[in-house]
N, C-alpha and C positions, 0 to 999 in steps of 0.2 A: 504493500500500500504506500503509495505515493502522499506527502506532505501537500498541500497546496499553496503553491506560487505566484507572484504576482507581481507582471512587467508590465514596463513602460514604451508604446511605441511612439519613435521620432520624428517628425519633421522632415524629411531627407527629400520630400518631392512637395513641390508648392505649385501654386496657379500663376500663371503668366501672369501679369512681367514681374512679379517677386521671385526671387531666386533663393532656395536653399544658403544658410549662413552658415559655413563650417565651424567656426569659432564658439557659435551661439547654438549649434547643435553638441558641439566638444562640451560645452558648459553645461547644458540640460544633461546629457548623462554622469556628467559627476555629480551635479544637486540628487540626480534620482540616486546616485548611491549614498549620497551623505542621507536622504530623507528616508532609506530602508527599503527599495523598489529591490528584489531579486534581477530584475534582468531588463535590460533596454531592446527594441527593436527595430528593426529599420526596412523598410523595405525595395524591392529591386526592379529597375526597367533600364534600358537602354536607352529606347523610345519612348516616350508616351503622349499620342496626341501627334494634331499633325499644324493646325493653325486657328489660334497657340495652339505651343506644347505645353507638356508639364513638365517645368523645368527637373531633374533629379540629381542627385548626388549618390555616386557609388556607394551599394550599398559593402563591401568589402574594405574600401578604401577607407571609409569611415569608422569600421570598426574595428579599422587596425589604428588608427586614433585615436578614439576611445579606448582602447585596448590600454593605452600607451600612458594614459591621462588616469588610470583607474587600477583600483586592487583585487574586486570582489564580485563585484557585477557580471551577471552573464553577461554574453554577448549574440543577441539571435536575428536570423534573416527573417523574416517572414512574409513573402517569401523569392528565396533565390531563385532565379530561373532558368532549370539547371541544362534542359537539351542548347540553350544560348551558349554552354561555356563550353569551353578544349576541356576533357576529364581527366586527361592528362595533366597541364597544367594547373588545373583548379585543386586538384589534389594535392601538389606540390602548394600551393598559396594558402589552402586551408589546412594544412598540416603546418606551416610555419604561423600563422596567424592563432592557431591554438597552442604551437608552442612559446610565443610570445608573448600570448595573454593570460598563460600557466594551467590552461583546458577549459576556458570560460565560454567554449563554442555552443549554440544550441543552433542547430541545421534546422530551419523551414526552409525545404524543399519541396517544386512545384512543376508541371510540363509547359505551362506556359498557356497562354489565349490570344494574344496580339501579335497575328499575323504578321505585319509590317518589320516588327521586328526581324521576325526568322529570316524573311528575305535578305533584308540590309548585314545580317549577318552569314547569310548562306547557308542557313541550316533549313533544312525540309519540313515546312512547319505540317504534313500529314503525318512525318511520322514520328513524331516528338514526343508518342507515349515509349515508343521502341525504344527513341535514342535513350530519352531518361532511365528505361532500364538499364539498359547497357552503362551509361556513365554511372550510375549509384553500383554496378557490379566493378568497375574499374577503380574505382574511388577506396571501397572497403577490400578491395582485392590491395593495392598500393600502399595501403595502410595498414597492412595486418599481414602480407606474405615477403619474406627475405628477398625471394626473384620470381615477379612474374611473369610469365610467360602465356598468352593468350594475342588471338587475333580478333579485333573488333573492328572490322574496319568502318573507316579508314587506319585506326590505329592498329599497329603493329608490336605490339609489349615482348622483346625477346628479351630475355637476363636483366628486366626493368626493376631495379632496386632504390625506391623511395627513401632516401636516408636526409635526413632523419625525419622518422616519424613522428605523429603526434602521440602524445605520453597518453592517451586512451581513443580508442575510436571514435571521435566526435556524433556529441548525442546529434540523432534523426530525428526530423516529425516532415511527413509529408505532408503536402498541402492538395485540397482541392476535395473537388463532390461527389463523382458519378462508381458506380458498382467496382470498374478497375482500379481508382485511385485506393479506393479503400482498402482494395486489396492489395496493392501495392502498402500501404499505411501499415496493411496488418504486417509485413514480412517485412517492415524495414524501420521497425521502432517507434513507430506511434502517428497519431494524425494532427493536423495543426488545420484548424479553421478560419473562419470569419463572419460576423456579425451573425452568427444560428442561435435560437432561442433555445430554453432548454431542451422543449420537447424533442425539438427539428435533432440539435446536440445528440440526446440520451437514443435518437433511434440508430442514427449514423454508426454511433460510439459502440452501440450493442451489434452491430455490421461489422466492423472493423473486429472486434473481440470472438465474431463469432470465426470468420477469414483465419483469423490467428490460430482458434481452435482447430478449424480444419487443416490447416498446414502443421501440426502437429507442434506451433511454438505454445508460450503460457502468456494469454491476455493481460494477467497480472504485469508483464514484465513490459508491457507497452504505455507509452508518457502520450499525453495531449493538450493542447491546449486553444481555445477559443477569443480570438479578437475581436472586442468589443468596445463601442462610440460610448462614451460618459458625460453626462452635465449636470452636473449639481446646483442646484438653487436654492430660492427660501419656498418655492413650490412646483409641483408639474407645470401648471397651467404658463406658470412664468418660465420657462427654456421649452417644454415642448417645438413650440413654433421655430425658433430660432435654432433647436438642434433638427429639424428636420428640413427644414432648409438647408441647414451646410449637409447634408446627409444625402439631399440631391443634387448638389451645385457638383460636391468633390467625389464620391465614389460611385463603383460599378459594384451592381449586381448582378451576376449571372443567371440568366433564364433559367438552366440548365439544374438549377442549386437550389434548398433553402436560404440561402444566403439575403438577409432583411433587414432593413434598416427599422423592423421594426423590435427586433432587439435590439435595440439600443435601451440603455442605461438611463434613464432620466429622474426627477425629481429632490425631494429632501434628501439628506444625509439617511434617515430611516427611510427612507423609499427605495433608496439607491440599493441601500445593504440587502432589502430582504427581496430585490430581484436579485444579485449577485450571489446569495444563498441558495436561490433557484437554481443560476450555471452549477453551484459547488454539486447541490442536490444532484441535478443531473448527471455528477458525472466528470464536472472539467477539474482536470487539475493544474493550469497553467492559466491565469485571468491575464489577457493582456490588454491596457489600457488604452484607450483612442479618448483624451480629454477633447473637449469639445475644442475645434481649434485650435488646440494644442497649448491652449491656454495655460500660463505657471499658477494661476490661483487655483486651479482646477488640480495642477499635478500635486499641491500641495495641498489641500483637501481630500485628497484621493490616499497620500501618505498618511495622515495625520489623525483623518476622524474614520476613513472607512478600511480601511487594510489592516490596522488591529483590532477592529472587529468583526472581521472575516477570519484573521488570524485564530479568532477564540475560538470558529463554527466548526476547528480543526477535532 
């Protein structure tokens, strides 16, 4: 049985013509470690948007700056986009990047949605469930075997010896909705969501557990966690409006998913908690936060009055 956690996600992509601020992104992850937040997150696109874009900031690059700037704090993608990378190389970047941050990695890992991308980078966006197999098999193979030797093409692995590795196999969670991700999720250490209510949560989560069962691993030994939008006020009625408004200005839903803005977090400090006891209820053991806006009174309200009393529902 897993403890329950709870991160903070960053800033790292904004609305045109504001541009992510590395400085003032480096500083919110050190206040979230000074204020008790287990773990920061960031998320990842190359592209996004075509006119505007969304401006973003490497989500790698960044958290090897954080990494740099900090002691304690995890550090998690949520999520990377992994058929976009070499797995070659990325393996070699996140093996150094958790050896530098002393194993503070939390991998959300995802096949990706935005076409545009794949093109600008040449990767075959049909068949980006296959590649992400393949590179999560080249990843934990590079990571865990002396010399491997396999062909994947295009890569060619003969006497390929990763040194130095990372000092534990960087935790997994895979990201994303439909019957293969899950199962993918069950076989590769847990699942990593986005804005799912409890229900939507606890049906998915018994999917995934059950996958697990039938591949002959133990449910128990699988991690998750759920991203979800927060605004706390002195009533619902006062942030409803104004958090569902940014809730269609800035994010995507997928048709395809429960994924709903209408879990979202709203209300008093006691309203906030006893739906967040619901996620626990259901099931999540990794809360990550999306303050409204990314607002600091918000991240400091979320440390201060509701995280240790979530702490106690332990």
């Amino acid at each position: 049985m897993f403890s329950n956690t709870f991160g903070l996600a960053m800033r790292n992509f904004t609305t045109y013509p504001e541009m992510p601020d590395p400085q003032a992104l480096i500083a919110c992850a050190v206040k979230a470690e000074e204020l008790g937040f287990d773990s920061v997150w960031v998320w990842d696109h190359i592209f996004l948007g075509v006119d505007p874009p969304f401006p973003v900031l490497d989500s790698l690059t960044l958290l090897t700056a954080v990494a740099a700037r900090t002691m304690r704090i995890k550090l998690g993608t949520g999520v990377l986009v992994l058929p976009l990378r070499n797995p070659v190389v990325l393996a070699k970047e996140l093996s150094s990047l958790e050896l530098l941050s002393g194993g503070r990695l939390l991998l959300g890992m995802a096949s990706g949605w935005y076409k545009r991308e794949f093109d600008a980078v040449g990767v075959p966006f049909e068949q980006r469930g296959r590649i992400m197999d393949r590179n999560l098999e080249i990843l934990r193979r590079l990571w865990t075997e002396d010399q491997v030797n396999g062909e994947y093409p295009p890569h060619r692995l003969r006497g390929s010896n990763m040194s130095p590795k990372p000092p534990r196999l960087p935790v997994t969670l895979i990201g994303g909705y439909v019957e293969r991700v899950l199962k993918r999720a069950a076989l590769n250490g847990g699942w990593l969501t986005y804005f799912y209510t409890p229900e939507s949560f606890a049906n998915s989560w018994n999917k995934v557990r059950g996958y697990a069962e039938e591949a002959g691993k133990h449910p128990e030994a699988l991690l998750n966690a759920n991203q979800l939008p927060i605004y706390i006020g002195p009533s619902r009625a006062a942030v409803e409006a104004p958090m569902m408004e940014w809730l269609g200005q800035e994010w995507d839903y997928a048709a395809w998913s429960d994924s709903t803005k209408e879990a979202a977090i709203i209300g008093t400090v006691d309203e906030c908690v006893a739906q967040l006891r619901a996620q626990l209820a259901a099931g999540v053991q990794k809360l990550i936060f999306i303050p409204y806006r990314y607002r600091t009174d918000q991240v400091e309200i979320i440390a201060r009055e509701l995280i240790p009393r979530l702490r106690g529902h332990q």
